[in-house]
Backbone as numpy.savetxt, mean C-alpha at the origin, in Angstrom:
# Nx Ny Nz CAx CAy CAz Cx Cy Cz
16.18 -22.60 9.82 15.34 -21.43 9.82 16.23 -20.18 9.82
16.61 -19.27 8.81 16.83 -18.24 8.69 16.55 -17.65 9.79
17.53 -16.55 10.49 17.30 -15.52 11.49 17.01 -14.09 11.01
16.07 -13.66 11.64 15.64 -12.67 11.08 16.39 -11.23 11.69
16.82 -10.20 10.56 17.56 -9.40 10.61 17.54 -8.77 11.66
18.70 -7.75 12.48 18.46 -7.24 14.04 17.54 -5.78 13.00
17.19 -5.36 14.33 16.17 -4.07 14.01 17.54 -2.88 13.87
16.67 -2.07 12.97 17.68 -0.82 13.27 18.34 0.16 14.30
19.46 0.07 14.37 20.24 1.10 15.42 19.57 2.17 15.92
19.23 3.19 15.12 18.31 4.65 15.00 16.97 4.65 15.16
16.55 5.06 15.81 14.91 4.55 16.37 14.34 5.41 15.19
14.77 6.60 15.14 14.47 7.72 14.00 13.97 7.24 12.65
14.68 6.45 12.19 14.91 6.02 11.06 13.99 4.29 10.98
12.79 4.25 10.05 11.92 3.23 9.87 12.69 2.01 9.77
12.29 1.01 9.98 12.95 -0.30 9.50 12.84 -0.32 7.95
14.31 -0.90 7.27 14.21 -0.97 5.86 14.34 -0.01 5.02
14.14 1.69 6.29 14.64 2.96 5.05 16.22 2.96 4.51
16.39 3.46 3.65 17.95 3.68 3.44 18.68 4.72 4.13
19.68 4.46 4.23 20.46 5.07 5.31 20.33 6.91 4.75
19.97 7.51 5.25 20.45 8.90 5.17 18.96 9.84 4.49
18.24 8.99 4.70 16.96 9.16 3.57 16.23 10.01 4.91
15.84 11.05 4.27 15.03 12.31 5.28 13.24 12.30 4.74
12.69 12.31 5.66 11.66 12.23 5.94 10.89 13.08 4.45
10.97 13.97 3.63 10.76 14.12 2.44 11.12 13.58 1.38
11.81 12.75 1.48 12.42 12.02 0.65 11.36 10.54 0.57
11.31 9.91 2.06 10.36 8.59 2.59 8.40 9.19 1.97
8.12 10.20 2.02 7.30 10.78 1.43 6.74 10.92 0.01
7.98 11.52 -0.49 8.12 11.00 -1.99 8.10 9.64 -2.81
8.69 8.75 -2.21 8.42 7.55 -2.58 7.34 6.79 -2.16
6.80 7.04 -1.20 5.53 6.53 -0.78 4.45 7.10 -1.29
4.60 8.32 -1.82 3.43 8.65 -2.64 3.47 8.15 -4.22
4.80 7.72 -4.61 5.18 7.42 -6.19 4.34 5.99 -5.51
4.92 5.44 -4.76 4.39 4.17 -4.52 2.63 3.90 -4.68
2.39 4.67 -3.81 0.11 4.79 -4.02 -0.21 5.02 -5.15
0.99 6.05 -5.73 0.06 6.36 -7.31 0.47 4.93 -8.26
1.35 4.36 -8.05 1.49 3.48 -9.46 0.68 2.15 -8.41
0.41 1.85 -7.37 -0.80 1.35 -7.13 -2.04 1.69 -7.41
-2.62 2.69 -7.44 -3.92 3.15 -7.89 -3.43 3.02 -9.30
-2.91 2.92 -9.89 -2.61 3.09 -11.44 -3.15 1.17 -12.06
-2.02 0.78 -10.78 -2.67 -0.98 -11.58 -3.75 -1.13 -10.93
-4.55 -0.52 -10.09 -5.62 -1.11 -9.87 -6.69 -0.78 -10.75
-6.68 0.15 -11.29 -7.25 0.86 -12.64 -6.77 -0.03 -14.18
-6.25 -0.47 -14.06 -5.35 -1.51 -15.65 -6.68 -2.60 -14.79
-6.27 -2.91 -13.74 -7.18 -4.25 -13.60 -7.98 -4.05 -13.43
-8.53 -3.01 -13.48 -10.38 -2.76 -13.57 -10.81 -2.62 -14.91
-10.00 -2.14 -15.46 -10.44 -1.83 -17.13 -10.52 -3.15 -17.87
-9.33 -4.15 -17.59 -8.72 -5.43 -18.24 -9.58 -6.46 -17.55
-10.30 -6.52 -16.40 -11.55 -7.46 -15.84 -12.40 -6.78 -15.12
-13.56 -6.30 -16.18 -14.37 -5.35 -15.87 -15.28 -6.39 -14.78
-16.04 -7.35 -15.03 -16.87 -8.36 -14.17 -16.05 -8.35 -13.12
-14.94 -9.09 -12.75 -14.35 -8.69 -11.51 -14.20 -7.82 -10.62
-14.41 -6.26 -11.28 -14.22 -4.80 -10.44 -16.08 -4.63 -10.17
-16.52 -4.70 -11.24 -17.77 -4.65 -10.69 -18.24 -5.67 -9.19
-17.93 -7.30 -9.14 -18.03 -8.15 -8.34 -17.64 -7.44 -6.80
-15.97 -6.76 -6.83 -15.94 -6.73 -5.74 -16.26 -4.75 -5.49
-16.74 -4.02 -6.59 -17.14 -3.01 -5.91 -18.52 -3.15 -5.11
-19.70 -4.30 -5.61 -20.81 -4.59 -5.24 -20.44 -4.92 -3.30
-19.25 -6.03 -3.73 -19.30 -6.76 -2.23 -18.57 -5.77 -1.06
-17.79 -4.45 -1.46 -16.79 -3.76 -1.09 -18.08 -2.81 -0.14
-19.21 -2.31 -1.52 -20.43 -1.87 -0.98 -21.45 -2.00 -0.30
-21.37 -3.86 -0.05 -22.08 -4.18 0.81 -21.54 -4.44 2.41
-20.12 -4.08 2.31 -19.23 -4.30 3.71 -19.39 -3.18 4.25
-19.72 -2.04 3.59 -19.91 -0.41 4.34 -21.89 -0.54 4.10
-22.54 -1.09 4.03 -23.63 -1.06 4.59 -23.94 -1.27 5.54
-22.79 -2.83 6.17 -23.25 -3.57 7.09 -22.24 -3.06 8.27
-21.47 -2.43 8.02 -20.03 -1.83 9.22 -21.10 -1.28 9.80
-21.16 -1.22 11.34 -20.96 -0.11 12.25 -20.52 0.76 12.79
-20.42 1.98 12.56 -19.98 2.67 13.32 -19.69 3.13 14.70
């Protein structure tokens, strides 16, 4: 069983950021990151339309039934 890596030195600094990377920087890529997610989730809505419909129906019926 593989040991899993020690945590980072710098509490500051996220697990897995790169060294020297400032908090606008972790920003920037996390937003490049959401947009080219919302981007394929849009390819796969267009490319299996029955599927996006399926789970916008069931997505819609999970916020009927949530409580607040």
């Amino acid at each position: 069983m593989p040991e899993r890596p020690e945590p980072p030195e710098r509490p500051d600094r996220p697990y897995g950021a790169p060294e020297g990377e400032t908090e606008a920087e972790r920003r920037r890529r996390r937003a490049r990151f959401l947009r080219e997610l919302a981007e394929a989730r849009a390819l796969r809505d267009r490319v299996q339309p029955r599927r996006a419909k399926t789970a916008r129906l069931r997505h819609a019926m999970r916020m009927r039934t949530f409580r607040w």
